[in-house]
C-alpha positions, 0 to 999 in steps of 0.5 A, spaced: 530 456 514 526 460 519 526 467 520 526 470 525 522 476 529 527 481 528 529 480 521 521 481 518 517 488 518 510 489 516 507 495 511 501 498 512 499 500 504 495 507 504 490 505 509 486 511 508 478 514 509 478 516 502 479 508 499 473 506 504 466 507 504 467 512 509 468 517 504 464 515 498 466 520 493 473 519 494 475 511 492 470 507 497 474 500 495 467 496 499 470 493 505 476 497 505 475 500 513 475 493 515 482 491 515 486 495 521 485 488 526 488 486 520 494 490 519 495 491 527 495 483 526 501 483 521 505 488 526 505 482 531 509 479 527 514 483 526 519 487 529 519 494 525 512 497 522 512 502 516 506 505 512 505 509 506 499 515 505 497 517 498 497 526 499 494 529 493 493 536 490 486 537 489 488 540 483 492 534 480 492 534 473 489 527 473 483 529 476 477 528 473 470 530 476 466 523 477 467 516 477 465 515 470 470 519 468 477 514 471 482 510 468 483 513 462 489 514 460 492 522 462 499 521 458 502 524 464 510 521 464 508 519 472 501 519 472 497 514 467 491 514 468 485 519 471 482 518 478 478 522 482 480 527 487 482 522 493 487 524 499 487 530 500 491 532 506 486 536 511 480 532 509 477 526 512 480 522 506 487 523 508 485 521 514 489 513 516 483 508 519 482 510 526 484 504 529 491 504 526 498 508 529 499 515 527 504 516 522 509 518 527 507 512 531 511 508 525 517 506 524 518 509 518 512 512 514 512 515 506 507 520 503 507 519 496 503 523 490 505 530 493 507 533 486 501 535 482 503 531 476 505 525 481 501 519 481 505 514 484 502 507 486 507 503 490 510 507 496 518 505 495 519 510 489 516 518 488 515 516 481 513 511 476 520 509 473 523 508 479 529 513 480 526 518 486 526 513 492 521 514 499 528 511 502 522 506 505 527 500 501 534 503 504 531 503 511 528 497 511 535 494 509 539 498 514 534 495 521 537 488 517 529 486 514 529 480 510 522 479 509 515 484 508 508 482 511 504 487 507 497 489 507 492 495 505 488 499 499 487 497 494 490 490 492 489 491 485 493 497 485 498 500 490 499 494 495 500 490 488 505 495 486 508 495 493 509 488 493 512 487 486 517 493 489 519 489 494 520 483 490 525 487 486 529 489 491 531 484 494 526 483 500 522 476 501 515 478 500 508 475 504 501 478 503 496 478 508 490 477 504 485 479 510 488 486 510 487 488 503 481 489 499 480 491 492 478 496 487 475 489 483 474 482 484 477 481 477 483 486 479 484 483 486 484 476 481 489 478 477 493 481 482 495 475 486 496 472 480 502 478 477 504 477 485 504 469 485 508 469 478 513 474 482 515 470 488 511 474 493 507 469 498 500 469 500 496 468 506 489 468 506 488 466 514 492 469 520 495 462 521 497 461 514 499 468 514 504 467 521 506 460 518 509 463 511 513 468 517 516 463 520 518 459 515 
């Protein structure tokens, strides 16, 4: 079955300084400012682009001082894990890669992670069980979107979460490997693994990437 143009969207995941070596003392995920041509590629193949930014308090209460000190465990309700202070708006972090649209320029665009205590990594719910949605799923469904190519930082976390979201909703779902980067190779490994076993498609080239669209 072929799908057309009009039926497929593309997702920019949280393409921001502060997951890039642009800002090393936010995430600099290695490689992570390098993927906008990418993402601007995925946007040709489809009809409506939406995108997400992570937009964090300074003062989060699962901010923690330096690197050493994440991934440990907050015991927060929706935010499981420390990180350090990233994306706060106003700073270069919060900033999306230059080469990219502005957050007006897309079709629908979320901010996630504005309550303090919130530290959502997929970008269709504000929350970690999914009950407050972004409405990012609703206005996809109301443009008659079948189908989402997506791309971003980190793989490992919340384009990984995105996806797995989009699945579980109903959306065919492609990621496009050239767009993303992650925080691990062991984590990117993983999760193409966890996005595989779920359905989600995965092109590692452009060509494959426009081929999987098609089909």
């Amino acid at each position: 079955m072929n799908r057309s143009f009009s039926s497929t969207a593309s997702f920019d995941v949280d393409a921001q300084k502060g997951f890039t070596p642009l800002c090393p003392a936010e995430l600099p995920v290695a490689g992570g400012d390098q993927i906008a041509s990418d993402l601007n590629f995925i946007a040709t193949l489809a009809s409506v682009r939406v995108g997400s930014k992570d937009a964090h308090s300074p003062n989060a209460p699962w901010v923690v001082g330096c690197h050493e000190q994440m991934l440990q465990p907050t015991g927060l309700a929706h935010a499981d894990l420390t990180w350090v202070s990233h994306c706060v708006p106003g700073t270069e972090g919060f900033d999306l890669l230059d080469e990219l649209p502005a957050p007006y320029d897309y079709d629908y665009f979320v901010w996630k992670g504005v309550e303090p205590d919130f530290h959502p990594y997929g970008a269709l719910y504000h929350d970690l069980h999914g009950k407050l949605s972004t409405g990012v799923a609703q206005y996809l469904d109301s443009r008659g979107i079948k189908q989402v190519i997506v791309g971003g930082l980190a793989l490992d976390f919340c384009v990984k979460t995105t996806a797995l979201q989009l699945v579980a909703v109903g959306f065919k779902v492609i990621i496009h490997l050239p767009a993303c980067r992650a925080i691990s190779e062991a984590g990117a490994a993983q999760a193409i693994h966890e996005m595989q076993q779920a359905g989600i498609a995965i092109g590692t080239t452009r060509e494959q990437t426009a081929r999987l669209a098609s089909e």
